[in-house]
N, C-alpha and C positions, 0 to 999 in steps of 0.2 A: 055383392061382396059381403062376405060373411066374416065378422070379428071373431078373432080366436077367443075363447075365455081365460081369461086369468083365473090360475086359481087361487082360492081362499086362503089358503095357509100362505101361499107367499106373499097377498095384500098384507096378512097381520102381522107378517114376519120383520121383527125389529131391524134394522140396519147396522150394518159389521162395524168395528173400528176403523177399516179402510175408507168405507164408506161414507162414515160421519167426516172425517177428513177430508175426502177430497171434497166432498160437499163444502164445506168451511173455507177452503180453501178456493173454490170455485166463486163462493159469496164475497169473500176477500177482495179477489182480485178485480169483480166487477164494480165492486163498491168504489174500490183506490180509482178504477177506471172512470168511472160515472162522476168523481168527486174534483179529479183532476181536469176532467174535460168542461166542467162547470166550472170551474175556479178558471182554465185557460178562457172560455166564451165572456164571461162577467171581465177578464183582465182585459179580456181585447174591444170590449165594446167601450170600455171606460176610459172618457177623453182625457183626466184629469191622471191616467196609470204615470205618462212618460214626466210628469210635475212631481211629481208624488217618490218616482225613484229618484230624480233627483234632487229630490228635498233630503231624501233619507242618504245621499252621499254626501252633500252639505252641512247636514246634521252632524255625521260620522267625523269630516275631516275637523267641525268646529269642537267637537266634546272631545278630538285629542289638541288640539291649541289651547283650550283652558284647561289640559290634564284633567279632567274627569277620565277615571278608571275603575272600571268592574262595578259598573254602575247599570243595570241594565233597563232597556227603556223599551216601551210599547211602540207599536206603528203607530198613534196617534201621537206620543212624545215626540218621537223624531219628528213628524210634520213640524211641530210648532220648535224642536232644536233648531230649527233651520234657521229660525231669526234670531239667533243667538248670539249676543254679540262678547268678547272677551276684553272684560275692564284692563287689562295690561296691555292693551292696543288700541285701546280710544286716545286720541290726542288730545282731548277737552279738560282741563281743568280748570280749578280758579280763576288763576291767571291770566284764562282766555276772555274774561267775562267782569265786565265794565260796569260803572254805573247800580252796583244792586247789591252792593255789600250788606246793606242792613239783610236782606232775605239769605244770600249767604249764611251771614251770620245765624239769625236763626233755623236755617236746616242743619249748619253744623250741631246747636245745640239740641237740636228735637228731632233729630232722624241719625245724626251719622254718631253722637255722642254714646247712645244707648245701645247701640251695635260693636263700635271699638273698644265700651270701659264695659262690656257686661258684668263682670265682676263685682262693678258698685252697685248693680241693680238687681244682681240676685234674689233677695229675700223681699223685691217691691211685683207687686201686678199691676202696679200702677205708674213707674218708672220703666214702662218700654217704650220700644220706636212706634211708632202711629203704623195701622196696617195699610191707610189712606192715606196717600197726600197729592192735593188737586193745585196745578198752575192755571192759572186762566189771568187773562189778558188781550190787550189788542196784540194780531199777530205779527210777527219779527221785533220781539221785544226780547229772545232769549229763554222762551219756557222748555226750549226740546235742549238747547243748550245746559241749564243748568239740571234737566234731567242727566244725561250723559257724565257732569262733572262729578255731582253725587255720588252715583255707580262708580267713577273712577278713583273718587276721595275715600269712599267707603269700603273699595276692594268689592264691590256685588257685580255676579253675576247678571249680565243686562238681555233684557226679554224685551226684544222689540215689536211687537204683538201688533197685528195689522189685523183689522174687524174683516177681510177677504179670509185671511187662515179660520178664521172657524166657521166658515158656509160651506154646506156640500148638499151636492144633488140628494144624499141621500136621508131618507128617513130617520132622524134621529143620531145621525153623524155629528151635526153639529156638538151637540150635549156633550158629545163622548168627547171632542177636542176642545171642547173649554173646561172637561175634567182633566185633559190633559196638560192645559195649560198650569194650571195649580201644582199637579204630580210632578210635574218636572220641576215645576219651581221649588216644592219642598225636595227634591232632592238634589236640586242645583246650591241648596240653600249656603249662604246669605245671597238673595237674589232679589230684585228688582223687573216687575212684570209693568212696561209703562206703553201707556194707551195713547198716543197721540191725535188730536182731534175726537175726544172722548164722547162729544157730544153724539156724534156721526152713527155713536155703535151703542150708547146707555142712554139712548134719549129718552125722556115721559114716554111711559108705555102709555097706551090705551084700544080702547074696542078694535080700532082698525088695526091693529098690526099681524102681519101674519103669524099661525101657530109656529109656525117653526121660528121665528125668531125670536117670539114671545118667553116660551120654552128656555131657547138659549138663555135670555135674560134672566131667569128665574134659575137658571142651572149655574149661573158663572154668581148670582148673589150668593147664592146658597153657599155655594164654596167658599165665597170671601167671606162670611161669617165664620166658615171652620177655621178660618187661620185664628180669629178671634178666640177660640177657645182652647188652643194651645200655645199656652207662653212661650215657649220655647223654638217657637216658629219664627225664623229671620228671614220672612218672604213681607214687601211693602211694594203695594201698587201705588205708582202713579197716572195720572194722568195730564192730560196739557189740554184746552180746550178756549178757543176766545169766546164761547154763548154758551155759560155757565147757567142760566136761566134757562137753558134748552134742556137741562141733567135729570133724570129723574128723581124726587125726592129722596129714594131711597139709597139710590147712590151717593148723594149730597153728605146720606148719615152715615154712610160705613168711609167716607173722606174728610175726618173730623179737621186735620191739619191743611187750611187752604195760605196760598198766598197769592196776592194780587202782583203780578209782572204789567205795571203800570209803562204809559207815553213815558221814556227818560226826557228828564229836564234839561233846564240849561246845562247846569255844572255835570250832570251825567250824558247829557253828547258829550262835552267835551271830554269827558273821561273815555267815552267809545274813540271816540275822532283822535286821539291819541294812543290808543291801543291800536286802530287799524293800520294808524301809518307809524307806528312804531320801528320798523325796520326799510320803512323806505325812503328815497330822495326828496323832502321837502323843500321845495323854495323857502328864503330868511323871511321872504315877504310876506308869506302865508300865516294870519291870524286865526288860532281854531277857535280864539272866544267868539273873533265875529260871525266865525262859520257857524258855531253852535247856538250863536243867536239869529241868525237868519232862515236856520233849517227848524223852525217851531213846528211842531208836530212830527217831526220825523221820526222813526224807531230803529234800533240799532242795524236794522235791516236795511232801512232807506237808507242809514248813512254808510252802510259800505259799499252799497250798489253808487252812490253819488259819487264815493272816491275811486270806484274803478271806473269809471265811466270819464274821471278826471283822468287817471293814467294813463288810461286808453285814447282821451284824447289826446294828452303829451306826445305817445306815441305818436298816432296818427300825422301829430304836426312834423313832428321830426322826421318820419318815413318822408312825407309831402318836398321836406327841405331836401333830403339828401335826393329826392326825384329831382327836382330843382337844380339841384347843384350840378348831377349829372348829367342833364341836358345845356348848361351852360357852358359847364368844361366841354362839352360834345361838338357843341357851336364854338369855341374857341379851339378846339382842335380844327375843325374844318374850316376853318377862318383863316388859319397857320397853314393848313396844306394849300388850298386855293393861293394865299399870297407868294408861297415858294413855287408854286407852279408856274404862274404868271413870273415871279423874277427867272426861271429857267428858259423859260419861253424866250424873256428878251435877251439872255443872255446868250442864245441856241442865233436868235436874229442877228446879231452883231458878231456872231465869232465869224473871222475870215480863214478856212481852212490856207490859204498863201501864204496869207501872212501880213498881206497889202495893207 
């Protein structure tokens, strides 16, 4: 087989405007094709796609219930929108929360005070809200409560941040959604990012921990320093945690504002134990001093779990009685038929149809 030659002038021969076109065109379309066919292989292999869309539908419906509008957010916002909770829909306030006025007290003054009168604080850098503020305590003492009230007292938008939403299989994803967690908070701004069992997810770095988490860690301080150098940022993380000796130092220092949610005492059970059964049927007989002297050590958790487990038994007893009752009246019914049967009987024995 013998190739034809091509000749010379037509190798050197520039290409027409038709030609550069459809070329362009042909490059185009293979690219979109090649790009799309990867982006669909990478969506369909990815266990975490069908979570992921519906984070970004739950994200959607919560940023129109707190009215945020024309606010535009990244795929990584929206993940972390997802745990967004809207302070005009929290049921928590003060009044739900027994026992801990004095620390009330001072987070109205050093967290909610410098957010609601900014105007008094204007021309101070040293009269703002703390960017840090750590509960730590024995747990069911109230620390995730009186986070929730604060957000509700404060009107802040609440960031309920789970240390699962910023792992991902991928390389360097993590970084990217604890950038995101900030970015969405300055634009949720006045907002509140609070870390529940803080220990879990900022604990003492050291040699062993993996790079990828290491990283995360050094990626989410870093940011929480940037809130530090703009005043004007109304983003305050909290955290809640009972093994505060488990915290990294470094987090200790960017959490200047701490409070101990201590065992409630005598007189503060009984302030809880009066707040639980505030709206319910107390017996006259029922003393809560002695109850709150007898439950030593409990936390405001134990003692709610102790009063519905009393309720619960009231109930039970009273179900047990009306079982009771109905097998009694059951047996008195059939007690009444058998005796009218038996008088029919003798009465069927003794009739003389004659008459005799």
């Amino acid at each position: 087989m013998v190739l034809r030659e091509v000749p010379v002038e037509n190798m050197a021969r520039p290409l027409g405007r038709n030609e550069v076109i459809g070329l362009l065109f042909r490059l185009t379309i293979f690219g979109a094709v090649t790009y799309f066919t990867i982006k669909w292989m990478v969506d369909a292999i990815d266990p975490t796609r069908k979570q992921k869309v519906e984070a970004q539908k739950q994200a959607e419906k919560l940023m129109r219930q707190i009215g945020v509008k024309n606010v535009k957010l990244s795929e990584y916002e929206m993940s972390i929108a997802a745990h967004l909770v809207d302070p005009l829909s929290m049921q928590i306030t003060w009044r739900d929360i027994a026992g801990l006025d004095e620390v009330i007290t001072e987070l109205k003054e050093t967290v909610i005070l410098p957010v609601q009168k900014r105007h008094l604080f204007q021309g101070s850098r040293l009269l703002q809200p703390p960017k840090g503020v750590l509960l730590y305590g024995p747990p069911g003492c109230g620390k995730t409560l009186i986070a929730k009230a604060t957000a509700k007292e404060a009107g802040f938008r609440f960031i309920n941040l789970q240390p699962s939403t910023l792992t991902d299989k991928w390389y360097g994803e993590s970084q990217k959604l604890a950038a995101a967690v900030f970015s969405l908070a300055v634009k949720l701004q006045p907002s509140i990012i609070f870390v529940d069992e803080i220990d879990s997810f900022l604990r003492s770095r050291s040699s062993s921990d993996h790079e990828a988490t290491a990283m995360m860690k050094a990626q989410f301080m870093s940011l929480w320093d940037g809130l530090d150098t703009d005043h004007h940022c109304q983003v305050i993380i909290m955290g809640a945690t009972n093994r505060p000796q488990d915290l990294d130092s470094a987090i200790l220092r960017r959490m200047p504002t701490r409070f101990h949610i201590n065992q409630p005492s005598m007189g503060q059970r009984e302030q809880i134990l009066k707040l639980i059964l505030e709206n319910e049927s107390v017996d006259h007989s029922v003393d809560l001093v002695d109850v709150s002297r007898e439950t030593d050590g409990f936390s405001g958790s134990d003692l709610r779990e102790m009063c519905r487990d009393a309720a619960l038994l009231c109930v039970r007893d009273f179900v047990h009685f009306l079982h009771f009752l109905s097998k009694e009246i059951l047996n008195v019914e059939k007690h009444e038929k058998k005796m009218w049967e038996t008088r029919r009987q003798k009465h069927d024995n003794h009739w003389d149809p004659a008459g005799s």
